[in-house]
TIVEX-380557 format. One record per residue (C-alpha): x, y, z. Coordinates in steps of 0.25 Angstrom, whole numbers, padded with zeros to 4 digits, always signed. Layout:
BEGIN
XYZ ...
//
This chain:
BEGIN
+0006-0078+0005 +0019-0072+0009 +0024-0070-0007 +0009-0065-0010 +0008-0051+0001 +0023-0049-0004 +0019-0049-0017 +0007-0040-0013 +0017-0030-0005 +0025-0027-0016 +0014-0025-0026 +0009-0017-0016 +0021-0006-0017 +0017+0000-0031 +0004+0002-0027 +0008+0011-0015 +0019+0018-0023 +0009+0022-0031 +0000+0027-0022 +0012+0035-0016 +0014+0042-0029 -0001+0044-0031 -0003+0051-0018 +0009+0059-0019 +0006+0064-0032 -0009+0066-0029 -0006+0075-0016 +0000+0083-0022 -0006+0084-0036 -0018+0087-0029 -0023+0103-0028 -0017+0111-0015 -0005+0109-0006 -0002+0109+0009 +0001+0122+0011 -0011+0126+0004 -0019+0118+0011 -0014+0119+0025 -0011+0133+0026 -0023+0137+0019 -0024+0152+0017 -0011+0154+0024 -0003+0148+0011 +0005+0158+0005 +0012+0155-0004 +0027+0159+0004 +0022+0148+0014 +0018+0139+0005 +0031+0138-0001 +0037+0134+0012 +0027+0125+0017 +0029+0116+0003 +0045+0117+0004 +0042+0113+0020 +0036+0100+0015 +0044+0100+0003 +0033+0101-0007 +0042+0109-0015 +0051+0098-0019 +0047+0091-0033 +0036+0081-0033 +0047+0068-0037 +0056+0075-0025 +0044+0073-0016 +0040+0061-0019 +0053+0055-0019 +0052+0059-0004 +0039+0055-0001 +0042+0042-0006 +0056+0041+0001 +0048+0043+0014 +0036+0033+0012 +0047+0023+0011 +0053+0027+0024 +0039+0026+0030 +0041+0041+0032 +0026+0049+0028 +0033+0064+0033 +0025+0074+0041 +0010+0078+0038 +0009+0093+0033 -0002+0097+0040 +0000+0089+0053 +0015+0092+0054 +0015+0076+0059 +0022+0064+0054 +0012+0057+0046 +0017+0043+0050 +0011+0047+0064 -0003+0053+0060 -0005+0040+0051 -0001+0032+0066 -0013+0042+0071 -0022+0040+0060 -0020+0028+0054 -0027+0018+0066 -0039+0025+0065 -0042+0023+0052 -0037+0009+0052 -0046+0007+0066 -0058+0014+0057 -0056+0006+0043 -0055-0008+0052 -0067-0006+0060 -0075+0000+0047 -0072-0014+0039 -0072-0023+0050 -0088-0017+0050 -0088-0017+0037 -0084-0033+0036 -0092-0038+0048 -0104-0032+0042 -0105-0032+0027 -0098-0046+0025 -0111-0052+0034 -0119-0044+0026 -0115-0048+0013 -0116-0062+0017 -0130-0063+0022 -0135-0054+0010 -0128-0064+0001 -0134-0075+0007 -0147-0070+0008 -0146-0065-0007 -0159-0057-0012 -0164-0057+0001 -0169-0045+0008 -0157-0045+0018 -0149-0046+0003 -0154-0032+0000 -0153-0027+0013 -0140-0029+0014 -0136-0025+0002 -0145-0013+0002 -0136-0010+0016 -0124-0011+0008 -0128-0001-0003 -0131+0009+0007 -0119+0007+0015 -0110+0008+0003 -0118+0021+0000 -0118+0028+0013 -0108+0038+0012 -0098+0036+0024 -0098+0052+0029 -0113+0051+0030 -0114+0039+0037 -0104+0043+0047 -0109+0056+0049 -0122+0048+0054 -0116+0037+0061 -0110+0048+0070 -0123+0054+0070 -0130+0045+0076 -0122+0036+0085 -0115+0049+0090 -0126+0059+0091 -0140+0053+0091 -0135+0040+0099 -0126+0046+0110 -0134+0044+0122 -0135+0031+0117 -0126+0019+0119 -0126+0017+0104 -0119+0031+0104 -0105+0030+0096 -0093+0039+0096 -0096+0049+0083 -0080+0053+0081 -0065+0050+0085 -0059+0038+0088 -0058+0038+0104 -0066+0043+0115 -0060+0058+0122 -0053+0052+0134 -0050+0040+0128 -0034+0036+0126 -0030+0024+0118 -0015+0023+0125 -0006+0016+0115 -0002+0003+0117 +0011+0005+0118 +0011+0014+0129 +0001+0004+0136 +0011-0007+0135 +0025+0002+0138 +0030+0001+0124 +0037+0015+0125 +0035+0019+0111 +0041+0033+0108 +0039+0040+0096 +0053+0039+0093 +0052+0023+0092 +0049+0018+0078 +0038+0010+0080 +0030+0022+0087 +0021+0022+0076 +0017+0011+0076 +0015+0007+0087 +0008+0021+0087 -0001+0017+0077 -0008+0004+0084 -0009+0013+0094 -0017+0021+0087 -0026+0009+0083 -0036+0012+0095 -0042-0003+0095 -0028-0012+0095 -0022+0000+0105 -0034-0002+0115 -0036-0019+0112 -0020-0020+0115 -0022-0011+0127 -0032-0015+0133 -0041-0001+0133 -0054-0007+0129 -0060+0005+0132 -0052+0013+0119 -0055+0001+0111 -0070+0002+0113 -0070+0017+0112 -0061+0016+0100 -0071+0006+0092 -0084+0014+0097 -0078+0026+0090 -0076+0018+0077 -0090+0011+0075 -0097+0023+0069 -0085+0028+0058 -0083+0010+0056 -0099+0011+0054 -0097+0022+0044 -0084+0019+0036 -0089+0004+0037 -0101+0005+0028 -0095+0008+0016 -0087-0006+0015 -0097-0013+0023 -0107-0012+0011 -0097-0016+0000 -0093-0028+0009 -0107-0032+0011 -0110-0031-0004 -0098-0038-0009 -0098-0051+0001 -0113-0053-0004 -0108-0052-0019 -0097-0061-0018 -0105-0071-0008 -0116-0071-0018 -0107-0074-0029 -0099-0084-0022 -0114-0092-0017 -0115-0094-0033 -0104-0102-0035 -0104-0117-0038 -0097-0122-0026 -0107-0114-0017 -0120-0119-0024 -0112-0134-0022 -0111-0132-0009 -0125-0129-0006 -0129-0141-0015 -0121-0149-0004 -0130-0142+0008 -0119-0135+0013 -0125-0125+0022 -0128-0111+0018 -0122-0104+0027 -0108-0113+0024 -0109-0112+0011 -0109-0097+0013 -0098-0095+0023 -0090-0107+0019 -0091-0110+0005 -0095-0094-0002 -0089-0083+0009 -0075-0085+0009 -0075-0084-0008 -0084-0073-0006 -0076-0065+0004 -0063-0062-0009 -0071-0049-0013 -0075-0046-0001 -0061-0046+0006 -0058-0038-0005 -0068-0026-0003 -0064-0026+0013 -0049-0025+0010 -0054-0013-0001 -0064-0009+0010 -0052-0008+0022 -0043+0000+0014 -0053+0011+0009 -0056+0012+0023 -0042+0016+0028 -0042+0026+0017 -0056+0030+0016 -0060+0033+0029 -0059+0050+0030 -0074+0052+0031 -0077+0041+0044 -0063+0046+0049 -0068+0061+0046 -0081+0059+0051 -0080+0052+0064 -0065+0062+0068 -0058+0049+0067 -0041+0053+0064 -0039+0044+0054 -0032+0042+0039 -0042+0046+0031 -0046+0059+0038 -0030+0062+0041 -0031+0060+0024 -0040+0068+0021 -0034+0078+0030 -0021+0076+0023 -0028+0077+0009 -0034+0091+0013 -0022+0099+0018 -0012+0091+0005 -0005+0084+0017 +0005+0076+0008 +0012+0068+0019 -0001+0063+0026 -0009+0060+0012 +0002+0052+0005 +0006+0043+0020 -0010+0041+0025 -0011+0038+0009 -0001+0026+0009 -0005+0021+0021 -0019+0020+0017 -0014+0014+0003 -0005+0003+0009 -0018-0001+0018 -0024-0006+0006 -0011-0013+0000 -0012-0021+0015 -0027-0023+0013 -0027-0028+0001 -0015-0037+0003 -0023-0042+0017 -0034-0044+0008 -0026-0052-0003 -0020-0061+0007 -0036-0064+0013 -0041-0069+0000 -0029-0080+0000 -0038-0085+0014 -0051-0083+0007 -0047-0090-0006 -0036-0101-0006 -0036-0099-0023 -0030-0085-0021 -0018-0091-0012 -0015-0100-0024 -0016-0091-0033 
//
C-alpha cells in the first residue's frame, strides 16, 4: 500500500508541473494586463511602465518563469497585485470556506443520491423508477445560479417570519465571533511563528474551530448559513450520483453470482447490500472523488451568490483584474486537491475490491 501512494505521488508531479506551466502561460497570453485592468482609465502609459517594472513584468517570459518556479518550490506564492497581501494568507482566509462549502455540498449529495439510486435500482421500471430518475435529470439541468437565487428567495425572504427562515448570505451571523482555537487554549501563536498559518487556517474551518472549542452556538450558526448554498451547489452531483449508483447496481443485479444467490433464497435485501452494492459502489466512488474536486474549483457562482469569501469567487476576482500571483497559487491548490482526491479514491477501491489490491 505504502509503495502504491508513493508511486501515485511521484506520478503525480508531472501533471502539476504542467499545470504550472499551463497557467503561467495562459495568464498571460490572455488579452489585457494589471495595470490596465486595475487602473482602468488612469493607465497612462508612463505609469504603466513602472507599474509592470514594480512586479517585474518586464523581465523576459523564461526569466519569469524561472522565478515563479523557484518560489513554488519554496512554498513562497508572493503578494497579490490587487490586494497588496501575501497570497499564502488570503488562501489561509479563503480556502476553509470553500473546503466547509464543497464537504457539506457532497456529503448531501452522497446521502441523498446513493439511497436514490438504490431504491430506483431496486424498484426498476417502477414509478418511483421514473420519479427518480426524472428528479435526477432535472437536477442535473437546473442551472446552479438560478436555483440559488431562489433558494435565497424563498427561505430568506418569503419565509423569514417563519421558523423555516434560513440565512440567504455570508458565513456567520453579525455579532458572532468564531475565536481561534489557539487563543482559546493559550497556544500563543504570533504571526512571526512558522506554524501561524496553519494553525490560522483550521482556525478558519468554523465547524472544527467551534466543535474543538466548544462554541456550539458558532457551530449551529455556521452550518444554518451553509444549507441553502450546500442545497444549491449539491444538485448538480447529487443527480449524477443517483444516476450512476442505479446504472452500476443495475448492471451488477444481472450478473450470475447475483441470480445464484437468489436461486439459494438469500434474501433481497442482502443480496442487494451484501452481495451487488459493494461491486457497484467502483464507479460511483469514482464520480464523488470527480464530483469533490469540481466542487473546490467550481464553486464561484454559490460562493458569489450567497457573499461567501471563498476560492472560486477570490478566482474569479483574480482572473478579472489579471492578478497573476493570486490566479497561478489558488490554481495549484485547487489542482493538487484533485491529485489527493483521486489518490483517496484509488486507495478506497483497494477496500471495495480485494482483485484491485492484487493487482
Amino acid at each position: 500500500m505504502i509503495s502504491f501512494v508513493i508511486r501515485r505521488l511521484l506520478s503525480s508531479i508531472p501533471v502539476l508541473v504542467g499545470i504550472l506551466l499551463v497557467t503561467f502561460a495562459l495568464a498571460r497570453l490572455s488579452p489585457g494586463d494589471p495595470c490596465t485592468a486595475l487602473l482602468g482609465e488612469h493607465a497612462t502609459p508612463q505609469i504603466c511602465e513602472q507599474f509592470i517594472a514594480r512586479y517585474g513584468l518586464d523581465q523576459p517570459i523564461l526569466t519569469q518563469l524561472g522565478i515563479f518556479l523557484r518560489d513554488v518550490a519554496r512554498f513562497d506564492f508572493g503578494d497579490s497585485i490587487r490586494y497588496q497581501r501575501p497570497v499564502a494568507l488570503m488562501l489561509v482566509e479563503r480556502l476553509p470556506m470553500t473546503i466547509e462549502l464543497s464537504f457539506s455540498a457532497l456529503t448531501l449529495a452522497v446521502l441523498i443520491g446513493i439511497p436514490a439510486g438504490i431504491i430506483a435500482a431496486m424498484r426498476h421500471n417502477s414509478a418511483t423508477d421514473v420519479t427518480t430518475m426524472v428528479a435526477a435529470n432535472v437536477g442535473v439541468s437546473m442551472p446552479v445560479f438560478w436555483l440559488g437565487l431562489m433558494l435565497a428567495y424563498v427561505f430568506g425572504l418569503l419565509l423569514r417570519d417563519t421558523p423555516l427562515w434560513l440565512p440567504p448570505s455570508g458565513r456567520i451571523s453579525a455579532g458572532l465571533t468564531a475565536v481561534p482555537f489557539y487563543q482559546v487554549y493559550g497556544l500563543g501563536m504570533g504571526r512571526s511563528s512558522p506554524l501561524y498559518n496553519v494553525f490560522e487556517f483550521f482556525s478558519n474551518l468554523y465547524i472544527f474551530n467551534s466543535i474543538i472549542t466548544g462554541n456550539f452556538r458558532v457551530l449551529w450558526d455556521t452550518l444554518r448559513h451553509l444549507i441553502l448554498p450546500s442545497m444549491a451547489l449539491s444538485t448538480i452531483p447529487m443527480a449524477i450520483i443517483a444516476r450512476m449508483t442505479r446504472s452500476s447496481l443495475l448492471e451488477v443485479l444481472g450478473r450470475e453470482y447475483i441470480r445464484a444467490a437468489r436461486a439459494k433464497g438469500v434474501p433481497r435485501a442482502a443480496v442487494v447490500f451484501k452481495h451487488a452494492l459493494r461491486n457497484a459502489l467502483l464507479p460511483v466512488v469514482t464520480i464523488i472523488g470527480l464530483s469533490l474536486g469540481s466542487l473546490l474549483g467550481g464553486a464561484v457562482l454559490t460562493e458569489t451568490i450567497f457573499g461567501l469569501a471563498g476560492v472560486g469567487r477570490a478566482l474569479f476576482e483574480a482572473i478579472t483584474s489579471r492578478d497573476y500571483p493570486i490566479i497561478q497559487a489558488f490554481t495549484l491548490v485547487i489542482a493538487v486537491g484533485y491529485v489527493i482526491v483521486n489518490l483517496l479514491v484509488d486507495i478506497s477501491y483497494t477496500f471495495l475490491d480485494p482483485r484491485v489490491r492484487l493487482e
